[in-house]
N, C-alpha and C positions, 0 to 999 in steps of 0.2 A: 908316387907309385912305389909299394914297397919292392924288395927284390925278390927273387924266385927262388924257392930254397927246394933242393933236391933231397929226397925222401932218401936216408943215407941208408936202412936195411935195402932197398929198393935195389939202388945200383950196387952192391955187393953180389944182390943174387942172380944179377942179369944183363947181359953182355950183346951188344948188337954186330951184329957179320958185316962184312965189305959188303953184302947185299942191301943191307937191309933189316932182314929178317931179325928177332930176339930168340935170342938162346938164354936157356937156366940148363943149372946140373940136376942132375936125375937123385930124388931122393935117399936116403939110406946109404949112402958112399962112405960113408965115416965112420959112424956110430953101432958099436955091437957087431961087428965085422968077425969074429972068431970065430961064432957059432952058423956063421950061413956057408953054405956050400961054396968049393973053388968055383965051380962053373958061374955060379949067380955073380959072386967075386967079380970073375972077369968081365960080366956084362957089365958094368960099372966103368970099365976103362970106357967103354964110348962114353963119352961124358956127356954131352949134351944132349936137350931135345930141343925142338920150335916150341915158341909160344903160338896157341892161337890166336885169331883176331881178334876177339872179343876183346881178350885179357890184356893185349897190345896195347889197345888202347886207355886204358888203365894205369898201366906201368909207363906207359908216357907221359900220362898228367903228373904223375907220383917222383917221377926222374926226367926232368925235360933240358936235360942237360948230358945224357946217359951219352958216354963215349961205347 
């Protein structure tokens, strides 16, 4: 049986809660940041979203080892 290898872009972009539930960070945080508005700016500090279920289940075959 070979071993289980964790899809490594995978778990960089996505993180599991004390609940349960998958979080990723909200697009566009990083890149070209000068030219967008403070306000847009700051929504960016809340950093995370949910993952849906659909996509859950996805990102668990792909990282089934995902801390």
């Amino acid at each position: 049986m070979p071993k289980i290898k964790t899809h490594k872009a995978t778990a960089k972009r996505f993180k599991i809660t004390a609940t349960g539930k998958l979080m990723h960070t909200r697009v566009g945080k990083s890149h070209l940041r000068r030219r967008k508005a403070k306000r847009n700016k700051r929504a960016f500090d809340r950093r995370v979203e949910t993952v849906g279920f659909a996509r859950t289940k996805k990102i668990k075959q792909l990282a089934p080892t995902l801390d």
